[in-house]
C-alpha positions as CSV (number, residue, x, y, z in Angstrom):
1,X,-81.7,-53.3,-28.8
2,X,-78.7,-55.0,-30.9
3,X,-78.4,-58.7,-29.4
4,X,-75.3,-59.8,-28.5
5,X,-73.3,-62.4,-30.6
6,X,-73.4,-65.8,-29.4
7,X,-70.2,-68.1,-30.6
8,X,-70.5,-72.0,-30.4
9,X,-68.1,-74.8,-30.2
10,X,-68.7,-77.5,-33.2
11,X,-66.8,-80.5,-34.0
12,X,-65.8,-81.3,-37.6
13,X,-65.2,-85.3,-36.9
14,X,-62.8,-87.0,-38.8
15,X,-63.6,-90.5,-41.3
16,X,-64.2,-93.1,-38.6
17,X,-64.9,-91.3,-35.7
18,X,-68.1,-93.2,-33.9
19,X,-69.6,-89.4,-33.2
20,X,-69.8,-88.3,-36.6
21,X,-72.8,-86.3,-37.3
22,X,-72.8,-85.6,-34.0
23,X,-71.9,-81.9,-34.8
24,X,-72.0,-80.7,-31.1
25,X,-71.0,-83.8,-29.0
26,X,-68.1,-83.6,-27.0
27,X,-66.1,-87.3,-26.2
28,X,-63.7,-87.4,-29.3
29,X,-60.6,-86.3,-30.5
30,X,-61.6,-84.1,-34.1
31,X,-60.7,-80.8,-34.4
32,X,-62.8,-78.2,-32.6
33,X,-64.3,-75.0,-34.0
34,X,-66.1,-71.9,-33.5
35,X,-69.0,-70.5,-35.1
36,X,-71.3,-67.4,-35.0
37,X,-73.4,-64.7,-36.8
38,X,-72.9,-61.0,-37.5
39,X,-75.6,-59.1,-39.6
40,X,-76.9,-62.5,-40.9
41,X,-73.3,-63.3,-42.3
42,X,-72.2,-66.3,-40.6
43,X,-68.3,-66.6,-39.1
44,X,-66.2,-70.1,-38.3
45,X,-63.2,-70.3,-37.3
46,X,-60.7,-72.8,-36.2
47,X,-59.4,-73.5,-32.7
48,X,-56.7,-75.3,-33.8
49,X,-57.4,-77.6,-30.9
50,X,-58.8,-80.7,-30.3
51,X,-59.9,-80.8,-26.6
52,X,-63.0,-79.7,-26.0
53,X,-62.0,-77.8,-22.8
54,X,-59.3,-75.4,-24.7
55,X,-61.9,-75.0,-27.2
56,X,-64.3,-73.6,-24.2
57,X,-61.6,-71.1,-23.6
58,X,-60.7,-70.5,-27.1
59,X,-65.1,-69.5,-26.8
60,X,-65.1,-67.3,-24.5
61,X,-62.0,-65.4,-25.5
62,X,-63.3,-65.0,-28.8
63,X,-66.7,-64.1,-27.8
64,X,-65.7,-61.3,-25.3
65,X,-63.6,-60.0,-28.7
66,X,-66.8,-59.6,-30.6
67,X,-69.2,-57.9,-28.0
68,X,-66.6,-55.5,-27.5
69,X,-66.8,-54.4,-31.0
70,X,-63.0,-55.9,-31.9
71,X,-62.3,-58.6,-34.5
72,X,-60.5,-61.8,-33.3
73,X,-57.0,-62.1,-34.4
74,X,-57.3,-64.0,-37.8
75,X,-61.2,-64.1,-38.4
76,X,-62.6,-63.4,-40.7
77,X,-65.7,-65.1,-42.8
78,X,-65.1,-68.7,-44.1
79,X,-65.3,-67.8,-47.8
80,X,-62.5,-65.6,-47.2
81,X,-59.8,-66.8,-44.5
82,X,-58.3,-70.4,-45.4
83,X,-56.7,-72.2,-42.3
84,X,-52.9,-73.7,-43.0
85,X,-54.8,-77.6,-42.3
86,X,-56.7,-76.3,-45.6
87,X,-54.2,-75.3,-47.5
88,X,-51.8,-78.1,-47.1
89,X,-54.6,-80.7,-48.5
90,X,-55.0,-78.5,-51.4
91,X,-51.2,-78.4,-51.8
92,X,-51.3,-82.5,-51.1
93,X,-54.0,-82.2,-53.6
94,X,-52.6,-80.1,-56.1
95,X,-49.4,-82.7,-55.9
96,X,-51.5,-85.7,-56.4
97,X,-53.0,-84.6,-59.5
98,X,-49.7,-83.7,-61.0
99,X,-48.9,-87.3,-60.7
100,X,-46.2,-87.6,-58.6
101,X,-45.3,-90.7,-57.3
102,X,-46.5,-92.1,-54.3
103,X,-43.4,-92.3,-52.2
104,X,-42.4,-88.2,-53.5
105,X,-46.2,-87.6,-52.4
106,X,-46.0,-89.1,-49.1
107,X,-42.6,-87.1,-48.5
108,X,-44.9,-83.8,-49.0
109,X,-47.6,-85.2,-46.9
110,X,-45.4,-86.2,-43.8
111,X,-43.1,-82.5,-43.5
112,X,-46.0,-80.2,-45.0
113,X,-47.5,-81.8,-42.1
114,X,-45.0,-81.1,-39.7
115,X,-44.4,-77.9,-40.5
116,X,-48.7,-77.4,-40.0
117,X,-48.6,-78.8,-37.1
118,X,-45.4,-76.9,-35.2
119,X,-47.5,-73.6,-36.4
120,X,-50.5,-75.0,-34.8
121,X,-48.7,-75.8,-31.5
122,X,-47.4,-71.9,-31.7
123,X,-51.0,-70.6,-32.4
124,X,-50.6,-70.3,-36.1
125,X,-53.2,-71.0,-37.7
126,X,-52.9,-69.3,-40.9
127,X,-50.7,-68.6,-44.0
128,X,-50.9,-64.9,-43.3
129,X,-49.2,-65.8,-39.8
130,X,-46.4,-67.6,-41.2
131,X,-43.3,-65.0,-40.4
132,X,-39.3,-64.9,-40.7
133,X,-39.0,-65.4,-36.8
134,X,-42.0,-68.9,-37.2
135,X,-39.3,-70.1,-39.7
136,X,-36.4,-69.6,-37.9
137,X,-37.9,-71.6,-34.7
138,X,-39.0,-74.2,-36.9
139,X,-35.6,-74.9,-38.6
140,X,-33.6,-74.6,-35.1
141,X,-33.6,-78.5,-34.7
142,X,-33.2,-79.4,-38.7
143,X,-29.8,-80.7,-37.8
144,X,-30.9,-83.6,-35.4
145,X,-33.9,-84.3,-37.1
146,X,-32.3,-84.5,-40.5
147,X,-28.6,-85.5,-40.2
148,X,-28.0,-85.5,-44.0
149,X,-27.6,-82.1,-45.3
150,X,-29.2,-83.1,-49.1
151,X,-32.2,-84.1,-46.8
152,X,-32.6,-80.8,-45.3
153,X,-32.3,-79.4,-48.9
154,X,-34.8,-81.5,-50.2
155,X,-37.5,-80.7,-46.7
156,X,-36.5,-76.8,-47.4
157,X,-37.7,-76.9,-50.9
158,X,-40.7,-78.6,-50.5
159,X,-41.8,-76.2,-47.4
160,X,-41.0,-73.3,-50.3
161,X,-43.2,-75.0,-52.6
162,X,-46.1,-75.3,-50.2
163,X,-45.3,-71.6,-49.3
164,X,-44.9,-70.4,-52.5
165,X,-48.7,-72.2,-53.5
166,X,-50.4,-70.1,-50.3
167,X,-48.8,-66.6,-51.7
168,X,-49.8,-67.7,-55.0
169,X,-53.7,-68.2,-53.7
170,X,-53.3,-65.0,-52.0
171,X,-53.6,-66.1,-48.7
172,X,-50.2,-64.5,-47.7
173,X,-48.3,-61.6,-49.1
174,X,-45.1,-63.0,-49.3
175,X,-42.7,-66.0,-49.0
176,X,-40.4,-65.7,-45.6
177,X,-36.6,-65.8,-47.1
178,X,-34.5,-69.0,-46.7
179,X,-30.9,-69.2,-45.7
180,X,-29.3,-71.5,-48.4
181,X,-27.9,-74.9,-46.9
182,X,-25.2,-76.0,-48.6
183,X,-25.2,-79.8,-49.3
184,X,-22.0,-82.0,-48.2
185,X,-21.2,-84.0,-51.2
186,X,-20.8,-87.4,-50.4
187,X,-17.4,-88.8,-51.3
188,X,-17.2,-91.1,-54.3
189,X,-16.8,-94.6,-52.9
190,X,-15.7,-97.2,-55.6
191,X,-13.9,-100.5,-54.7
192,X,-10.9,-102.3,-55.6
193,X,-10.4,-104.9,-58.1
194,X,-9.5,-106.6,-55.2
195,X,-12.2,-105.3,-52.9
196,X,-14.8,-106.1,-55.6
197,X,-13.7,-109.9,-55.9
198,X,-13.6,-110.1,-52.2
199,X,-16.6,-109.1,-51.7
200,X,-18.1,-111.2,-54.7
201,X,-15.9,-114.3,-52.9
202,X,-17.5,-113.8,-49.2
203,X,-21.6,-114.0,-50.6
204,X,-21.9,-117.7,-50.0
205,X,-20.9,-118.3,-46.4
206,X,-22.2,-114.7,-45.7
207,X,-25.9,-116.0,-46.8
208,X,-27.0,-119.2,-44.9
209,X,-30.1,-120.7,-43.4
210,X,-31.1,-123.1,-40.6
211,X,-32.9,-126.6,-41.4
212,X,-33.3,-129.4,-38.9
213,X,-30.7,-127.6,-36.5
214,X,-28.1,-127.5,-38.7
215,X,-26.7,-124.3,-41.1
216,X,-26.8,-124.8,-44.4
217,X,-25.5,-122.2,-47.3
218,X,-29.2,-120.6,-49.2
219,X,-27.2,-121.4,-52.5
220,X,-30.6,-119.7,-54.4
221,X,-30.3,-116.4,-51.8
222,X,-26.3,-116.1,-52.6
223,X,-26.6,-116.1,-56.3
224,X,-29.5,-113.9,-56.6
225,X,-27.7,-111.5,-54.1
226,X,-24.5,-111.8,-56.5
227,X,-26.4,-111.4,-59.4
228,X,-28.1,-107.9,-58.6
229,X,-24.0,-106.9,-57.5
230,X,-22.7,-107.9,-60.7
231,X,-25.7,-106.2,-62.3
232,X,-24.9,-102.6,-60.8
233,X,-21.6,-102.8,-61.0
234,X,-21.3,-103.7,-64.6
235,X,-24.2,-101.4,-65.4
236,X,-24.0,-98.4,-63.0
237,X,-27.8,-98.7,-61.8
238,X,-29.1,-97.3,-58.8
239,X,-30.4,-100.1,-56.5
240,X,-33.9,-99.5,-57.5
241,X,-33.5,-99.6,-60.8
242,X,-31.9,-102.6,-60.6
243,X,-34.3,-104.3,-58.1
244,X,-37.2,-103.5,-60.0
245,X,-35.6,-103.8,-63.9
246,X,-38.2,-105.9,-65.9
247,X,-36.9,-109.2,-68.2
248,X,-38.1,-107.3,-71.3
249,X,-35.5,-104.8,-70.2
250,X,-32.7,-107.4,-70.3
251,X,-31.9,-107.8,-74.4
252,X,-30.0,-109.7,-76.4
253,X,-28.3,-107.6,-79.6
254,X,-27.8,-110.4,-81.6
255,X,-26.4,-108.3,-84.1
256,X,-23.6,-107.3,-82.1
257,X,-23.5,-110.5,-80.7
258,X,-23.7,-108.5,-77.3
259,X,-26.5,-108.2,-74.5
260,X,-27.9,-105.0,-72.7
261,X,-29.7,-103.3,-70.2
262,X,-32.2,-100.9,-71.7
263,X,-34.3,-98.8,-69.2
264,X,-35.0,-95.7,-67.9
265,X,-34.2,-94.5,-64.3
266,X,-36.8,-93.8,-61.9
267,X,-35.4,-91.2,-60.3
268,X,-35.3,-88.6,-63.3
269,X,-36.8,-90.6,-65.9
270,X,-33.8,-90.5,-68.3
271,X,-33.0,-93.3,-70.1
272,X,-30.4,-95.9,-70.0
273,X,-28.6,-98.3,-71.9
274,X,-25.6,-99.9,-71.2
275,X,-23.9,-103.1,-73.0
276,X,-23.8,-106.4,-70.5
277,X,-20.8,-108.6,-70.5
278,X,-22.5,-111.6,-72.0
279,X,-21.2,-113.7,-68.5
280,X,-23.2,-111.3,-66.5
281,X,-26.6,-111.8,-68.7
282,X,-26.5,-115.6,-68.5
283,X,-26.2,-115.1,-64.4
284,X,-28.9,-113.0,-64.3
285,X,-31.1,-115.5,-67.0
286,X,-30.7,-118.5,-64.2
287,X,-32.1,-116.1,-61.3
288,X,-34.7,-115.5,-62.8
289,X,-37.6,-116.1,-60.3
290,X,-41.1,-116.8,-61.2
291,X,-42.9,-113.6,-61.8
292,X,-43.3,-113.5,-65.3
293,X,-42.5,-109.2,-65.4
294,X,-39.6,-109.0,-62.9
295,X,-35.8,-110.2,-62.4
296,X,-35.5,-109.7,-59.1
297,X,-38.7,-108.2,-57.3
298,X,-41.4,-111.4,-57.0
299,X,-44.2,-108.6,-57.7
300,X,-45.8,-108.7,-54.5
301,X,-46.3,-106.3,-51.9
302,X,-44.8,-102.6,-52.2
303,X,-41.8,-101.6,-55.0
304,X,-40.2,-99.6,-51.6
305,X,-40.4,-103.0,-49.1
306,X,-38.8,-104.8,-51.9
307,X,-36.0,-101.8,-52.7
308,X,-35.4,-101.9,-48.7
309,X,-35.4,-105.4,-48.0
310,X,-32.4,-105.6,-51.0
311,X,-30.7,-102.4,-49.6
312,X,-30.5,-104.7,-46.0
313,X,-29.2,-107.8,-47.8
314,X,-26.3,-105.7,-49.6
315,X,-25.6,-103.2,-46.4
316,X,-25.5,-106.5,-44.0
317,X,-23.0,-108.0,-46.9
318,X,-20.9,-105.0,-46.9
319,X,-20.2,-104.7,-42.8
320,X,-19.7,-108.1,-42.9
321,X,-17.1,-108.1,-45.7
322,X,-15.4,-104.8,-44.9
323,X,-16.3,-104.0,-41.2
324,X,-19.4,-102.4,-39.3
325,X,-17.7,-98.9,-39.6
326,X,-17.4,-98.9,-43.2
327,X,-18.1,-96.2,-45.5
328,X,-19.4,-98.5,-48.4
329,X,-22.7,-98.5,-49.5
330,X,-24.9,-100.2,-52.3
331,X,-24.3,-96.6,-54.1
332,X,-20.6,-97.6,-54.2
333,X,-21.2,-100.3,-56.7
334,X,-22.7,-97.2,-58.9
335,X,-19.5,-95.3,-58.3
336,X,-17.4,-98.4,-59.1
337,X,-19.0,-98.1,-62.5
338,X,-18.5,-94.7,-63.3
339,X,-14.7,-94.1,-62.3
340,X,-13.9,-97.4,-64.1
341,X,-15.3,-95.8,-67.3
342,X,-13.7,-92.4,-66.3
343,X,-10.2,-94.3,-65.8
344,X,-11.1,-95.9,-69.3
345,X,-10.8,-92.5,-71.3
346,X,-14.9,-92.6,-71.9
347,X,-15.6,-88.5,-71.9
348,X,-17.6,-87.1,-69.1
349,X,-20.3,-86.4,-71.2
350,X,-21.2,-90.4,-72.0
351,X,-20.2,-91.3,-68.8
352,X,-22.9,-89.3,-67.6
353,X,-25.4,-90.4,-70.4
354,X,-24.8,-93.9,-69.1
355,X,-25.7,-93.1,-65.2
356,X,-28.8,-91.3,-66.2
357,X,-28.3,-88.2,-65.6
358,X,-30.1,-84.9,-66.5
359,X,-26.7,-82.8,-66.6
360,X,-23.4,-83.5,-66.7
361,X,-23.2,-81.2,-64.0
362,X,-24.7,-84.0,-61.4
363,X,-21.7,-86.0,-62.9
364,X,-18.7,-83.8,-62.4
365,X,-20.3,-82.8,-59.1
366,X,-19.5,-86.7,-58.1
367,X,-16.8,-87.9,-60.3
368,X,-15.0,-84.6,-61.4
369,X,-11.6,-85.6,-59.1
370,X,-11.7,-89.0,-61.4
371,X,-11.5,-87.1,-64.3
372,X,-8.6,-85.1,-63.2
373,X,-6.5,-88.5,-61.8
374,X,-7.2,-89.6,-65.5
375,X,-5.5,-86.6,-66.8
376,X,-2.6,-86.9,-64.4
377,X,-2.2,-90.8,-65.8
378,X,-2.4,-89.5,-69.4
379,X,0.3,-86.3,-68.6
380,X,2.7,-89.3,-66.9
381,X,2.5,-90.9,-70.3
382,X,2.9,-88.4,-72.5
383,X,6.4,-87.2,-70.2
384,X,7.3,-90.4,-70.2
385,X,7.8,-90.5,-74.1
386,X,9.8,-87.4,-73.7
387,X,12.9,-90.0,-72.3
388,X,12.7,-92.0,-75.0
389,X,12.8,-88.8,-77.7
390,X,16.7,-88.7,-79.3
């Protein structure tokens, strides 16, 4: 007489949970699966739920499956199926030990995990379920979770790359297509001569603290803040470059009787370096605080908290100086840079050397309408000559 297959409910408890080893107790919130035998091979499979009384359904459904002879959807032995939870801390894995950084790594972590978890909440459960029409319903709300159309870029090629890993493992066949979004280029902000000095004129009212009830100007917060403006816009570095450049990257060509910033951008890893007016070195030389590495950042805490804390400073500077509606950013002290070496006659090609970046392509992408309004300067000189020809 062939006995009929029993399935179980275990619990695979997460670190910390005050059941662990408790394989069969119910009162916690892990993730639930099933388990049973066929022919002395043994079978587990997911639930993809973590309430013990879904799970009891999830049971029974699966086990009136197997004693009528039919396979579950998606079952299949352990060695050989591989749930999507599995494959995304493989992929997490995978990422870690190609060293990426720890804020690129916790960007995979948080939307692999989203995208795991909408399939879960659809009853996907594995690669092989992932589908055109799964993709589709996951992208639907892409434009109010991600207002920024280079951030949905980035979120789409990342969810490729974990895709492309699970085809690549041979847990599914192939990779769903993706519609291309195209990214809005953000318009190239620079400032003024006159906008620059303003701003550099409003720093010390704008930059004040409280003592004994009265409001007194933070004379060591204003020149630290105008320091790290002068820096960027003199020098074209991104604010974390700038935040986190290190003294020994702050040198003094005595040779050329000139100072520099030598570096490399975090961002792409290419290096920089870019001459310093010598009036901009000595202002950065008296901010110098008292971590023995670092300019600006005191060395405590987390690189990001200190990038973000500056990024508040210099946003809150900017509304203030130019309104709350104001397009200006701390990237515009980057763009100030560029077009003023642009307007200067310096070739696309340095310019681009100087902002660090990887192809000249990144550069005409941003500052390609510069390089035509220096053109149109250069033709008004060139016909202007023509009057003065006998």
């Amino acid at each position: 007489m062939k006995r009929e297959t029993v399935v179980t409910i275990f619990v695979r408890h997460q670190g910390g949970c005050r059941l662990e080893g408790k394989n069969f107790a119910r009162g916690c919130e892990c993730p639930k699966w099933l388990r049973w035998s066929v022919d002395g091979k043994q079978y587990r499979q997911t639930t993809g739920t973590r309430s013990w009384e879904r799970a009891e359904e999830i049971r029974k459904e699966t086990e009136k499956e197997l004693r009528a002879g039919r396979e579950p959807l998606n079952v299949g032995p352990e060695e050989e199926r591989r749930t999507l939870e599995r494959a995304y801390r493989l992929f997490l894995s995978e990422k870690d030990t190609e060293g990426v950084s720890r804020d690129v790594y916790k960007k995979y972590d948080r939307e692999i995990g989203r995208f795991v978890k909408f399939c879960e909440g659809h009853g996907k459960f594995y690669p092989s379920d992932i589908n055109k029409e799964l993709m589709t319903e996951f992208r639907a709300g892409w434009e109010a979770d991600y207002p920024s159309s280079a951030t949905r870029q980035m979120v789409q090629a990342r969810l490729k790359q974990f895709l492309r890993y699970c085809q690549e493992a041979g847990w599914m066949h192939r990779v769903p297509k993706f519609k291309a979004i195209k990214v809005d280029v953000a318009p190239t902000m620079p400032l003024t001569k006159e906008e620059y000095q303003q701003l550099l004129d409003s720093i010390p009212s704008l930059f004040a603290v409280v003592q004994n009830g009265k409001r007194t100007f933070d004379v060591e917060k204003a020149n630290r803040v105008r320091a790290l403006i002068q820096l960027m816009r003199h020098t074209g570095l991104a604010i974390r470059d700038a935040v986190t450049l290190e003294r020994s990257e702050l040198i003094e060509d005595k040779g050329k009787g000139i100072w520099r910033v030598a570096t490399s951008r975090q961002k792409t890893g290419t290096p920089v370096s870019v001459p310093l007016p010598p009036l901009i070195a000595y202002e950065l030389i008296k901010v110098l605080n008292g971590n023995p590495k670092y300019v600006f950042w005191s060395g405590g805490g987390l690189e990001q908290s200190a990038v973000t804390n500056w990024q508040h400073d210099l946003r809150y500077l900017l509304r203030a100086v130019f309104g709350a509606q104001t397009h200006f950013t701390p990237h515009c002290l980057r763009d100030t840079f560029a077009v003023e070496m642009l307007s200067a006659g310096i070739p696309i090609e340095e310019v681009s050397k100087l902002l660090g970046h990887t192809s000249v392509r990144t550069t005409e992408r941003s500052y390609a309408p510069w390089v035509r309004a220096r053109q149109d300067r250069l033709d008004s000189l060139v016909v202007a000559t023509w009057q003065a020809q006998p």
